[in-house]
LUMSE-209767 format. One record per residue (C-alpha): residue number from 1; x, y, z. Coordinates in Angstrom, 3 decimals, decimal comma. Example, Ala and Ser with C-alpha at 12.3 -4.5 7.8 and 13.67 -1.06 7.14 Angstrom:
@k:1&east:12,300&north:-4,500&up:7,800
@k:2&east:13,670&north:-1,060&up:7,140
***
This chain:
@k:1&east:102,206&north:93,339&up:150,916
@k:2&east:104,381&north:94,988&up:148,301
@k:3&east:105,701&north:92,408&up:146,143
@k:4&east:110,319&north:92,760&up:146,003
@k:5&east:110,480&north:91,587&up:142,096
@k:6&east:109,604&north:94,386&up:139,818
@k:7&east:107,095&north:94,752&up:137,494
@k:8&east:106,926&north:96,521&up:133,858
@k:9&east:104,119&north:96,545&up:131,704
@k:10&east:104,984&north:97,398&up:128,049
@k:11&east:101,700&north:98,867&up:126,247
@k:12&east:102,291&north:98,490&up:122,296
@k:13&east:100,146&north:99,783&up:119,627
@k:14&east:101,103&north:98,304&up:116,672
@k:15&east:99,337&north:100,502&up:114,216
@k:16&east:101,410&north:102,990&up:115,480
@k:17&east:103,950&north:105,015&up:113,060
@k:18&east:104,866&north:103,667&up:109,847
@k:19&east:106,619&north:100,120&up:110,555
@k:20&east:106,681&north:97,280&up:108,905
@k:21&east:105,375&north:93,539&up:109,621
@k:22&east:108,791&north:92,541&up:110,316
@k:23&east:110,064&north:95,497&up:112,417
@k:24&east:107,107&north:95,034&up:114,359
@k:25&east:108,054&north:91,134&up:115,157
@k:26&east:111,149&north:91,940&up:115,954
@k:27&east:110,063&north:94,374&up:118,268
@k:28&east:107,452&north:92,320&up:120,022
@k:29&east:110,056&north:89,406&up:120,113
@k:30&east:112,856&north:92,085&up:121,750
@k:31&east:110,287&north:93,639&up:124,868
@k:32&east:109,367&north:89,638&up:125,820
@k:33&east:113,053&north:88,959&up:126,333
@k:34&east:113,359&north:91,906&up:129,303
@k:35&east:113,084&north:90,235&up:132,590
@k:36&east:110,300&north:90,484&up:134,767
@k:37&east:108,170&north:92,474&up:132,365
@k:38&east:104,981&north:91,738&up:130,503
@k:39&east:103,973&north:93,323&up:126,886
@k:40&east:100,701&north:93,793&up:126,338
@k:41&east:99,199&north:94,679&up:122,893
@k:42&east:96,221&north:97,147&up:121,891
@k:43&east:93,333&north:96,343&up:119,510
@k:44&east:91,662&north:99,219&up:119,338
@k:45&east:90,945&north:102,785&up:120,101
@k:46&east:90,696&north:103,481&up:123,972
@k:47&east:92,149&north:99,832&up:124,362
@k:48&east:95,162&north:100,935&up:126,262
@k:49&east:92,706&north:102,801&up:129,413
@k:50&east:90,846&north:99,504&up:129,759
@k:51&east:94,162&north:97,596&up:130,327
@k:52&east:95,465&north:100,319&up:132,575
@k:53&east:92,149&north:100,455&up:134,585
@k:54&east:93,051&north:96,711&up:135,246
@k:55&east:96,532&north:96,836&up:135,987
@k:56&east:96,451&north:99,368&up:138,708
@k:57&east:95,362&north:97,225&up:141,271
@k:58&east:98,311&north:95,367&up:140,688
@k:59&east:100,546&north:98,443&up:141,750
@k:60&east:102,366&north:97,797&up:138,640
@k:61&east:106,414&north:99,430&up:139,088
@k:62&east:106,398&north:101,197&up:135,604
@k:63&east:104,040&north:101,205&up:132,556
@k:64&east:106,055&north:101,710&up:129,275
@k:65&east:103,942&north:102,938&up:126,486
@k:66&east:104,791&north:101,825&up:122,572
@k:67&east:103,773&north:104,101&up:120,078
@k:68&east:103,234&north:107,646&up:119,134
@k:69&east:101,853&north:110,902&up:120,654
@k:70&east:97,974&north:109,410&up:120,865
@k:71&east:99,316&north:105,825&up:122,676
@k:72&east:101,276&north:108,062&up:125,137
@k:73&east:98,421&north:110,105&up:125,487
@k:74&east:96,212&north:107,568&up:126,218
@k:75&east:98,183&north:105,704&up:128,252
@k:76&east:99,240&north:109,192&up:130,296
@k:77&east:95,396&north:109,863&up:130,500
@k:78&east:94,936&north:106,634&up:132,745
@k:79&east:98,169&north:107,236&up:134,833
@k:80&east:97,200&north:110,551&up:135,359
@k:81&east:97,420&north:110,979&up:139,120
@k:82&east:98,400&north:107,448&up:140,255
@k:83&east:101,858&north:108,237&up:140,952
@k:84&east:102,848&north:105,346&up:138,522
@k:85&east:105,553&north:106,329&up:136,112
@k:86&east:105,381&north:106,246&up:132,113
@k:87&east:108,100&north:105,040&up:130,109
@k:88&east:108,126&north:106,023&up:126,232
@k:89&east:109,295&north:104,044&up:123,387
@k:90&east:108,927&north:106,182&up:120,533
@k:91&east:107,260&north:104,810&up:117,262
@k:92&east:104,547&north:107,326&up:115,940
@k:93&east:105,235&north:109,987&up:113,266
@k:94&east:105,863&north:112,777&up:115,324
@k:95&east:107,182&north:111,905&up:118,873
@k:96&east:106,667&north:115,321&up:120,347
@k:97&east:106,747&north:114,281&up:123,662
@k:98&east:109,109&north:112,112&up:123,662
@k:99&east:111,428&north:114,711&up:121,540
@k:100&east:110,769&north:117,006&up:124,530
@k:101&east:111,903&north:115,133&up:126,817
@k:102&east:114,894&north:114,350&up:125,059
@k:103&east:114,008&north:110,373&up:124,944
@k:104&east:116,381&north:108,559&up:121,823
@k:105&east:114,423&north:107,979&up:119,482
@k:106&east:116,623&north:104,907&up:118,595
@k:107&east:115,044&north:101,156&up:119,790
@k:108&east:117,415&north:99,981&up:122,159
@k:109&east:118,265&north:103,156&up:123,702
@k:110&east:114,340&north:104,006&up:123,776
@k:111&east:114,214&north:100,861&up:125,881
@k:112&east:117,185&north:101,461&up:128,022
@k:113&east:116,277&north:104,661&up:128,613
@k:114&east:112,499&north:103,878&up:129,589
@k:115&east:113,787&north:101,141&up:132,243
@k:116&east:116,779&north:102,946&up:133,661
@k:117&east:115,846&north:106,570&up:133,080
@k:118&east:115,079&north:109,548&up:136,039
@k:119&east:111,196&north:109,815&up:137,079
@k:120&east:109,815&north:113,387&up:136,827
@k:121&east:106,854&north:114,917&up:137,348
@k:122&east:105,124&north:117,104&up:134,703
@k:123&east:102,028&north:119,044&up:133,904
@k:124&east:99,227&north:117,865&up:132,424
@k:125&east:96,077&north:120,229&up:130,527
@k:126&east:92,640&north:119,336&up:129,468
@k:127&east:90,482&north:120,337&up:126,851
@k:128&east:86,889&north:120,316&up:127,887
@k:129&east:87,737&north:117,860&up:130,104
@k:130&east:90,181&north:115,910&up:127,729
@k:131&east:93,556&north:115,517&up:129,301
@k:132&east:96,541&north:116,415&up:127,020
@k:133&east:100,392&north:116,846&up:127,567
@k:134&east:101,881&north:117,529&up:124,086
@k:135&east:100,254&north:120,092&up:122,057
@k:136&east:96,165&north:120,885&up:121,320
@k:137&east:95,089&north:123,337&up:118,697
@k:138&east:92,522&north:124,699&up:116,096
@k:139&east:93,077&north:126,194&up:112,461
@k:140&east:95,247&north:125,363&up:110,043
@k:141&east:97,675&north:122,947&up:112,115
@k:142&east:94,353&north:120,914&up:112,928
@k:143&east:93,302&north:121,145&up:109,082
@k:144&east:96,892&north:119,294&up:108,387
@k:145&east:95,947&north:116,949&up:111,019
@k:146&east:92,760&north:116,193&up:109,536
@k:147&east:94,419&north:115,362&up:106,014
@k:148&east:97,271&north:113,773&up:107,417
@k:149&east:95,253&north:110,914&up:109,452
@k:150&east:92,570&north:110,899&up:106,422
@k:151&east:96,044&north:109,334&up:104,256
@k:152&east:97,720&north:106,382&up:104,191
@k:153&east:101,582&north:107,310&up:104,703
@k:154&east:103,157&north:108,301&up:107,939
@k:155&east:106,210&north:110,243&up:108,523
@k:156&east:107,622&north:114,083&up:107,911
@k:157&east:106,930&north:113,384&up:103,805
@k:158&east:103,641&north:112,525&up:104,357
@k:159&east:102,760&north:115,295&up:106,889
@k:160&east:104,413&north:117,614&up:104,245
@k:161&east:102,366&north:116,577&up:101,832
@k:162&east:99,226&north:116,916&up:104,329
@k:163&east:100,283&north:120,692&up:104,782
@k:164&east:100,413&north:121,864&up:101,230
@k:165&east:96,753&north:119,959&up:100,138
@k:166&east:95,446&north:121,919&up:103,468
@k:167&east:97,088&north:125,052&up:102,778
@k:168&east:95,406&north:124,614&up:99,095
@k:169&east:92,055&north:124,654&up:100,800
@k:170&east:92,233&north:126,332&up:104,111
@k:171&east:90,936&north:129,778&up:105,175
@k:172&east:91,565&north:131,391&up:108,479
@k:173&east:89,662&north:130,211&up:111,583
@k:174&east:86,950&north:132,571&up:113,427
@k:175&east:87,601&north:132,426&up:117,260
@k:176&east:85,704&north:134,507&up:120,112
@k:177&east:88,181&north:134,743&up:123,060
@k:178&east:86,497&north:135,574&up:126,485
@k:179&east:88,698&north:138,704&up:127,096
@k:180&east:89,073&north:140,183&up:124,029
@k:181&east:86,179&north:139,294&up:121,373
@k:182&east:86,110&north:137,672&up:118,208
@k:183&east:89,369&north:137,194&up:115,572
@k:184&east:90,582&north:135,112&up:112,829
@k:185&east:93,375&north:133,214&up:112,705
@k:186&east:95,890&north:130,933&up:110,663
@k:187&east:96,155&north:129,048&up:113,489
@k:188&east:96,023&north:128,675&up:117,317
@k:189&east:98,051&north:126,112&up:119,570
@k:190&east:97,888&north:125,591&up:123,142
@k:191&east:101,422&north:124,275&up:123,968
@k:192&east:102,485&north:122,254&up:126,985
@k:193&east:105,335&north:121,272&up:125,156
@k:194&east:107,697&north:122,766&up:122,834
@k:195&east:106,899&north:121,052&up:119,604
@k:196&east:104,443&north:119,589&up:117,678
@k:197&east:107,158&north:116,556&up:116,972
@k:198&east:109,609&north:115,593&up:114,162
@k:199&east:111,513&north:118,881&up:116,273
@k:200&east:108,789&north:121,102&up:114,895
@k:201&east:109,053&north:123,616&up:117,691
@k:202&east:105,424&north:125,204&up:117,607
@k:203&east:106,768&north:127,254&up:121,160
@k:204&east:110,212&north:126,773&up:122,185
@k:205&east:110,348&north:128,130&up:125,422
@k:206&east:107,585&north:125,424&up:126,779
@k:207&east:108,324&north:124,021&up:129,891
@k:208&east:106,266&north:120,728&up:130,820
@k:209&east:106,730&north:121,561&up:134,737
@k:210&east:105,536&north:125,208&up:135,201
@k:211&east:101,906&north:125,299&up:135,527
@k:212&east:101,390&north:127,576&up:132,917
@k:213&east:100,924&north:126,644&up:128,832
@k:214&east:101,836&north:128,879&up:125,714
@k:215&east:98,807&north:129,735&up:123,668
@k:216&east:100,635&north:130,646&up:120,243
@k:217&east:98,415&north:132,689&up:117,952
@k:218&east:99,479&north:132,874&up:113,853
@k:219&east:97,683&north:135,705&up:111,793
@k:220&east:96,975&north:134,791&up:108,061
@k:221&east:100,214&north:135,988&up:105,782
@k:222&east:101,192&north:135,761&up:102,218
@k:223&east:102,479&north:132,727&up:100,479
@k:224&east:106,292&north:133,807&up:101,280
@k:225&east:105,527&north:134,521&up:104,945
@k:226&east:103,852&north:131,236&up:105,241
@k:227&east:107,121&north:129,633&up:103,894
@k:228&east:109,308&north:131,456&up:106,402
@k:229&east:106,796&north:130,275&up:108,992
@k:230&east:107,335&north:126,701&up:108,336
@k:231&east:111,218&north:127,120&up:107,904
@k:232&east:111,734&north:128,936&up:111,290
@k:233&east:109,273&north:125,664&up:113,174
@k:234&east:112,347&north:124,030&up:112,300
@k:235&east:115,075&north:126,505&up:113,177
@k:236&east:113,130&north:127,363&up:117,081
@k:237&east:112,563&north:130,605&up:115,606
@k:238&east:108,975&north:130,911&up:115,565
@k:239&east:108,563&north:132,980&up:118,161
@k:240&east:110,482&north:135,599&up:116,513
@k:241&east:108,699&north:135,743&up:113,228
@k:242&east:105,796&north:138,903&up:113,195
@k:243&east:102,979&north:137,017&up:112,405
@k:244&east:103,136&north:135,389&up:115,644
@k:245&east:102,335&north:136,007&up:119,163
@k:246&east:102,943&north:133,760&up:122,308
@k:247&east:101,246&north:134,426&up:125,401
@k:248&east:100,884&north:132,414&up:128,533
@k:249&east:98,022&north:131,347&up:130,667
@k:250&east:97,110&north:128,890&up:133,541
@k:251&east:93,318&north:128,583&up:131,562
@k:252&east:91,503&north:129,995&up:128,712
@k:253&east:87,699&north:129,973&up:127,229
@k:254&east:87,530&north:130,235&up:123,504
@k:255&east:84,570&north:130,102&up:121,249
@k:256&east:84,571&north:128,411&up:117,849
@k:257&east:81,884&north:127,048&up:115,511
@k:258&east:80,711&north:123,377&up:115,467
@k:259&east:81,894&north:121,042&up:113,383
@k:260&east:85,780&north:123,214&up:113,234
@k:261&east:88,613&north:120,326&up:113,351
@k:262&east:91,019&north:120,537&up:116,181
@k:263&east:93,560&north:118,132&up:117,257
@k:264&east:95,137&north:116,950&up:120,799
@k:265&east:98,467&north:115,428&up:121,098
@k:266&east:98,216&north:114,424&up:117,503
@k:267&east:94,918&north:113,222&up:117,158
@k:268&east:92,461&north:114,991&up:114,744
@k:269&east:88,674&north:115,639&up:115,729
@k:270&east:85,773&north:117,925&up:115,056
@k:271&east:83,920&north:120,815&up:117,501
@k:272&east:80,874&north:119,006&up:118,697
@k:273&east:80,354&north:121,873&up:120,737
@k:274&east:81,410&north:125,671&up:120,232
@k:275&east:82,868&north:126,287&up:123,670
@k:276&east:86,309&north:125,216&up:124,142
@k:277&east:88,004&north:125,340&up:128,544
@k:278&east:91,325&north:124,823&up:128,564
@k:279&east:93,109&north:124,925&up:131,622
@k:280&east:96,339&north:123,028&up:133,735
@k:281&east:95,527&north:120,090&up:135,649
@k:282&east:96,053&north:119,583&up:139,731
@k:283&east:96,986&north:116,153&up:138,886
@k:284&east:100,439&north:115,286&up:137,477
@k:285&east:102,127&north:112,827&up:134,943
@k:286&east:104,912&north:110,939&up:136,205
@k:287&east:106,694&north:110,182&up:133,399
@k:288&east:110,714&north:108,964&up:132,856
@k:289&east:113,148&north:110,330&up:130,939
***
């Protein structure tokens, strides 16, 4: 029998964002006031499935994840399909998600907001088999993901900094497409939604509920169109600038060499293989916002 109290699971990653010992007390100390709830805390990567896996049974009312774009992103890949919605309380450096769906990225409205809030339904992509919701991509956006996680700091700054030391170094990224052969790029992003986070709008027109994603191809430029790339991220203009073109797709096979860094929802990785699916789920994310 259904039980009449609800239940709320709060999943916290404390290594998320850039918070310190206290702020992450206080936190901890704030969630296990909020009736009829339990917090649960992760201690390592993949941590957050393993509790999941274990609290569905349960038919748990809501699961609230803590963190940034990779805790949502796990968490999201083990409600995937189970009708069981996901909360967001925003901590990491970026948010995207969260920013996307227009979730404060203040505590207590974060909180209020993940309790209270409307349930939706949105889309959810895989690559090779990897779910996603935010943003994936290869080139120089993944390079900058590769330094950024390889520092210490978190936040915009430290991202900033990430982006010059990769521009320093980078060179454009060889893809084969299936349709249309093999090109080099500055940098490729499959979008699902509209920004990469901190309102970095990699493809503002996203929209996380019709079954189709934005693949957003850059062309190498000079140093000064490079700089009026990064400005217009931040002004929604990107899609107006002429090194770029956004085209939509339902799925897409690319080619790229082994080894080549890429990132999903935030998280940097390497190629271990050269062929990359990416397509739109037939399960959905129930999420609140």
């Amino acid at each position: 029998m259904r039980k009449n109290t609800p239940m709320v699971y709060f999943i916290y990653n404390p290594n998320a964002g850039n918070k310190s010992n206290r702020y992450r007390q206080e936190l901890i100390n704030r969630i296990q006031k909020i009736p009829n709830s339990t917090l649960l805390l992760t201690e390592r990567p993949n941590h957050a499935q393993e509790l999941i896996q274990n609290l569905i049974p349960t038919k748990p009312d809501k699961i609230i994840a803590i963190g940034g774009d990779g805790t949502v992103n796990e968490v999201g890949h083990a409600l995937l399909g189970t009708n069981i919605p996901l909360g967001i309380i925003p901590l990491g450096s970026g948010n995207g998600l969260a920013r996307h769906l227009g979730i404060p990225m203040s505590l207590e409205k974060a909180i209020q907001k993940a309790i209270e809030g409307n349930e939706i339904e949105i889309d959810a992509l895989s690559w090779n088999d990897r779910p996603f919701f935010c943003t994936a991509g290869i080139g120089f956006d993944a390079e900058v993901a590769a330094h950024f996680h390889q520092g210490k700091g978190r936040g915009l700054f430290n991202y900033i900094k990430a982006s010059i030391k990769a521009l320093r170094m980078y060179k454009e990224t060889e893809l084969t497409f299936e349709s249309q052969g093999k090109e080099s790029y500055f940098s490729l992003t499959v979008a699902n939604a509209n920004q990469f986070g901190n309102n970095a709008y990699i493809s503002p027109t996203s929209n996380l509920q019709d079954a189709l994603f934005e693949i957003v191809k850059i062309k190498k430029g000079n140093l000064y169109q490079i700089a009026q790339l990064g400005i217009s991220l931040f002004l929604k203009k990107i899609n107006k600038h002429p090194l770029v073109e956004i085209q939509q797709a339902n799925s897409i096979e690319i080619q790229a060499l082994k080894g080549t860094y890429y990132h999903i929802d935030g998280e940097s990785l390497q190629m271990d293989s050269e062929k990359i699916i990416i397509k739109i789920l037939s399960a959905k994310l129930k999420v609140v916002c």
